[in-house]
C-alpha positions as CSV (number, residue, x, y, z in Angstrom):
1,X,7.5,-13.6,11.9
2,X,10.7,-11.7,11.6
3,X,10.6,-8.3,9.6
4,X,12.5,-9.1,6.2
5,X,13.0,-5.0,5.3
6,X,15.4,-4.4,8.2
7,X,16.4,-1.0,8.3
8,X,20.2,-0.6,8.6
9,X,21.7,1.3,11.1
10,X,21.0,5.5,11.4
11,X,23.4,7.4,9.6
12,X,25.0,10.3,11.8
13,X,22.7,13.4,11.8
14,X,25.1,15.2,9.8
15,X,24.7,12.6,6.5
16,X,23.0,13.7,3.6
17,X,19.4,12.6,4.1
18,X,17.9,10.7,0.6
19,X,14.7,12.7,1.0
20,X,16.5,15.6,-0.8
21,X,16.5,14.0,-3.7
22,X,13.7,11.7,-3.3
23,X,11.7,11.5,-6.7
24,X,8.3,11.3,-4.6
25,X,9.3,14.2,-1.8
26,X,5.4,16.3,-2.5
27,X,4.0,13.0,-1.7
28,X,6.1,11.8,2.0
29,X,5.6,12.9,5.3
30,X,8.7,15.3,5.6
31,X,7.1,16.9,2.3
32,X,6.6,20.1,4.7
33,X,9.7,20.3,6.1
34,X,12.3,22.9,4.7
35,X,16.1,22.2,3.4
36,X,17.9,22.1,6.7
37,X,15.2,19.7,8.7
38,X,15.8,17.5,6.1
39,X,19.0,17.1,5.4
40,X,19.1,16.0,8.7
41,X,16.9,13.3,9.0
42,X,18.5,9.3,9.2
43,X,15.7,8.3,7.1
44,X,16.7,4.5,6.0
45,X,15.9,3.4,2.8
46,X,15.6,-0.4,1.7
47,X,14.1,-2.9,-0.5
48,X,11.6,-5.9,-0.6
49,X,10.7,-8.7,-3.1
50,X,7.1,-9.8,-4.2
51,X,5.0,-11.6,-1.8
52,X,7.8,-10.6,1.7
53,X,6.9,-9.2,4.6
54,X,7.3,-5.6,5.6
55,X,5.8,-6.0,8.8
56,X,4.1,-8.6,10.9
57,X,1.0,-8.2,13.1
58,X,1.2,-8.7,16.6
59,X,5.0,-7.2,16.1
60,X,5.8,-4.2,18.1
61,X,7.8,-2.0,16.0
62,X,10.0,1.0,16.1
63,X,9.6,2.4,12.7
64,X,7.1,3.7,10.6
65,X,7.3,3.3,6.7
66,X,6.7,5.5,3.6
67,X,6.2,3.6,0.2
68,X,8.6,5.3,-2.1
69,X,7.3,3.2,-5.0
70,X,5.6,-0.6,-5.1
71,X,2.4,-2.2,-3.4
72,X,1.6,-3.1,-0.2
73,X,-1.3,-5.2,1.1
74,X,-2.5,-5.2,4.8
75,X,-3.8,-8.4,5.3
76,X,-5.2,-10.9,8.7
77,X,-6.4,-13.6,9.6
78,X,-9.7,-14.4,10.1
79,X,-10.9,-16.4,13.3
80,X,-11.9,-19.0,10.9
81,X,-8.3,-18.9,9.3
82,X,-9.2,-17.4,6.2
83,X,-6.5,-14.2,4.5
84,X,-8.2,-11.1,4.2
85,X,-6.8,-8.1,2.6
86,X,-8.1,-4.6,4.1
87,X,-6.1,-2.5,2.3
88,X,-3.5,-1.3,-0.3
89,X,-0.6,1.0,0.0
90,X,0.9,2.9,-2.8
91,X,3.9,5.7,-3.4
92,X,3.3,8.2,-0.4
93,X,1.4,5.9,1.9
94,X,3.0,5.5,5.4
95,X,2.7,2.1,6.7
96,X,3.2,1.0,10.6
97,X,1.8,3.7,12.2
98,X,0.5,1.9,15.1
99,X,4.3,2.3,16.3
100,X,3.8,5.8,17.5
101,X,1.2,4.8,20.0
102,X,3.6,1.8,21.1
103,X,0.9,-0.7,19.7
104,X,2.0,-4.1,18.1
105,X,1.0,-3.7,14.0
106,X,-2.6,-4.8,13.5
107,X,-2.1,-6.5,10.1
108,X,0.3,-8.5,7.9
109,X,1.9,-5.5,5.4
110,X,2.7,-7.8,2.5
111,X,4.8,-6.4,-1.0
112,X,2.6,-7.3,-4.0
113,X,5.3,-6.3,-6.2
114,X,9.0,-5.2,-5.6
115,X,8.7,-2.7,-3.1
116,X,11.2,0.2,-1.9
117,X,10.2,1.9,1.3
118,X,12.0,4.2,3.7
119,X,12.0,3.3,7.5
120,X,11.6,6.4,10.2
121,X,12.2,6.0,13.3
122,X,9.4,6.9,16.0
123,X,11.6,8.4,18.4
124,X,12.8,10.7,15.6
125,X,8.9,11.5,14.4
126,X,7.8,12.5,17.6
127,X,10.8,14.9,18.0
128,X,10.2,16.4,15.1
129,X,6.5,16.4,15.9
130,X,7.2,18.7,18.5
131,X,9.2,21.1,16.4
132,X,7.2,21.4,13.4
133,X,3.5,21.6,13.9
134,X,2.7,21.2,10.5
135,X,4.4,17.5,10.8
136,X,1.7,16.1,13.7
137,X,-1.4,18.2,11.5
138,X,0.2,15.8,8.7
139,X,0.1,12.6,10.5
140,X,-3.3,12.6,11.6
141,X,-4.4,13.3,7.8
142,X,-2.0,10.4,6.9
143,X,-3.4,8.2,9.6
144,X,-7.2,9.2,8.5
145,X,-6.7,8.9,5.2
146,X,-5.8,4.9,6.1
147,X,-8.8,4.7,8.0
148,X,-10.7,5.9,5.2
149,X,-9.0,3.7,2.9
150,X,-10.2,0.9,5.0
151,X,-13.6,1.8,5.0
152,X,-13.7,2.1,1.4
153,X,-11.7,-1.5,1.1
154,X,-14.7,-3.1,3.4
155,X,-17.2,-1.4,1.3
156,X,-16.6,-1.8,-2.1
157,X,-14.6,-5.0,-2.4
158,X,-16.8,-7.4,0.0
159,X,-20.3,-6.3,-0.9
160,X,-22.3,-5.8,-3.7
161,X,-22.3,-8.4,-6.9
162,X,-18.8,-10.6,-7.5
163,X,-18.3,-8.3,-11.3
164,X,-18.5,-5.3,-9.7
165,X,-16.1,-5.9,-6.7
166,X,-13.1,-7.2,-9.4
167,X,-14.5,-3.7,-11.6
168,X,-13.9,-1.9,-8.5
169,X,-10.7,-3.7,-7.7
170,X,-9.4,-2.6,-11.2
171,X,-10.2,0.8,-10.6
172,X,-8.1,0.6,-7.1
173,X,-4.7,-0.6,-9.2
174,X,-5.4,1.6,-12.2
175,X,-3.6,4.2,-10.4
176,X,-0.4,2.2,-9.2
177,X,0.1,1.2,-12.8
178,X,3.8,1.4,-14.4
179,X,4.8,3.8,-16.8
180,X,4.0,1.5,-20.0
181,X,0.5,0.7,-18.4
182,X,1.0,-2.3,-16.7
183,X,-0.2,-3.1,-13.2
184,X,-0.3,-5.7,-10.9
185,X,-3.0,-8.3,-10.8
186,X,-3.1,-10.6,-8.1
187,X,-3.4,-14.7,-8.4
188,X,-7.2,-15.8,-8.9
189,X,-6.5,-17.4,-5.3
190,X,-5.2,-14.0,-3.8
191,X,-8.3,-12.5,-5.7
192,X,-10.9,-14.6,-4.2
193,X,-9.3,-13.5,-1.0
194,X,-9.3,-10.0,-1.3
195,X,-12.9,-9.9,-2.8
196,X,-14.3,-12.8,-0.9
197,X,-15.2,-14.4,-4.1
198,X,-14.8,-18.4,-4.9
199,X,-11.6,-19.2,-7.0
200,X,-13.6,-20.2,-9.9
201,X,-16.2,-17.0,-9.7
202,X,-12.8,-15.3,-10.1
203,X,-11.8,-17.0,-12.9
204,X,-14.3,-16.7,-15.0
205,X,-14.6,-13.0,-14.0
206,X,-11.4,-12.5,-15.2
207,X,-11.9,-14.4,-18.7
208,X,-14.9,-12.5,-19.7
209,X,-13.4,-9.1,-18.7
210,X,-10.6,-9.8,-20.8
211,X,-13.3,-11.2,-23.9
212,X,-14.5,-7.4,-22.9
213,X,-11.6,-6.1,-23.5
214,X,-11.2,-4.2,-20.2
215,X,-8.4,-6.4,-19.0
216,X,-5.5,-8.1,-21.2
217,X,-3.6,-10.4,-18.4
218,X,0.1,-10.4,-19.2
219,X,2.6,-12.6,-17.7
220,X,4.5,-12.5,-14.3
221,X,1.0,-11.3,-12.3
222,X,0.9,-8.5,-14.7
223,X,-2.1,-7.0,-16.9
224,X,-2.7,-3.9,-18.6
225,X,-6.6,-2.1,-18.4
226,X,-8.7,-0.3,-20.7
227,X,-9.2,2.6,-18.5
228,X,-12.4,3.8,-20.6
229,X,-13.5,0.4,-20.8
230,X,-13.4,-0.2,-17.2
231,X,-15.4,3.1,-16.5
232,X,-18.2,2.0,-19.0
233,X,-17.7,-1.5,-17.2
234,X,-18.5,0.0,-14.2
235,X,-21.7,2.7,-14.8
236,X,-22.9,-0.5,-16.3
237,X,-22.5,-2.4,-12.6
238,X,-24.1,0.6,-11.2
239,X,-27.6,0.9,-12.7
């Protein structure tokens, strides 16, 4: 499967690098570098539409990729040939990082909603890496803190009762929600995927939560949550 966010060629090193005045720069990988390292970095910024790949497992890549805004899925395929979804990226999440060991990408990295993301190159990382020490100390928190997000994925969203697994699901996306409060919610197919839930059991999950009140579903895979709903929702689930 061929990459559909193709990074365009590096600028020269002398170009004025986007991160400079990137509106999520506390939350990236260079966030530690200082005004001159990064001006000079050929980041390459692009875009992606809903339901594209950003990258493709089994490919062996040569970049590694921040989520400037958006959300990604990691998804595989079982032996069985069934989707599952091990985790989200959000804004600040670096995707790909199986590159810098040379590895082919272990999942599917699929946009859930438009996504812009900015591609490094791992020949430029591990250059830097050896000039700023901060830079590798900040990749292996980046790289545990996706381990850890797939750990948490496994735990909470394919054990336990069907409610609380979409409850918990919620609470995942509250976070990536727009600035008017809406956020993505994924097809009742897609849902039973990610939660290992029948179709139907998602359905009617979905209809009473919205009888509830937690979730109004809009349209266009969007819905809007009841953030103190969901948390009463969800102590509820818990006793």
């Amino acid at each position: 499967m061929p990459l559909l966010l193709t990074p365009p060629m590096a600028p020269p090193r002398a170009a004025r690098s986007p991160c400079q005045a990137c509106g999520v720069r506390e939350h990236v990988l260079f966030a530690s570098l200082g005004g001159e390292q990064l001006a000079q970095q050929p980041v390459r910024p692009g875009w992606t539409g809903p339901e594209q790949a950003l990258l493709a497992r089994g490919h062996r890549g040569r970049f590694v990729y921040t989520i400037r805004s958006g959300l990604v899925r990691l998804e595989r395929v079982t032996a069985r040939g069934d989707t599952r979804v091990v985790r989200l990226a959000g804004r600040g999440d670096l995707v790909g990082l199986e590159a810098l060991l040379g590895l082919p990408h272990a999942d599917d990295a699929v946009a859930c909603t438009p996504v812009e993301a900015c591609a490094i190159a791992v020949d430029e990382i591990e250059r830097l890496a050896s000039e700023v020490g901060s830079l590798r100390q900040d990749l292996m928190l980046r790289w545990q803190r996706s381990l850890d997000a797939a750990s948490s994925w496994s735990a909470e969203m394919c054990t336990g009762p069907a409610r609380r697994r979409l409850l918990k699901l919620l609470e995942m996306l509250l976070p990536h929600a727009d600035a008017d409060g809406t956020l993505w919610l994924p097809r009742r197919e897609l849902m039973g995927a990610m939660l290992d839930i029948a179709l139907e059991t998602a359905s009617r999950l979905v209809s009473q939560l919205r009888q509830e009140g937690v979730l109004e579903p809009l349209p266009r895979q969007a819905a809007r949550v009841d953030g103190e709903r969901l948390a009463h929702a969800l102590a509820a689930a818990d006793r």
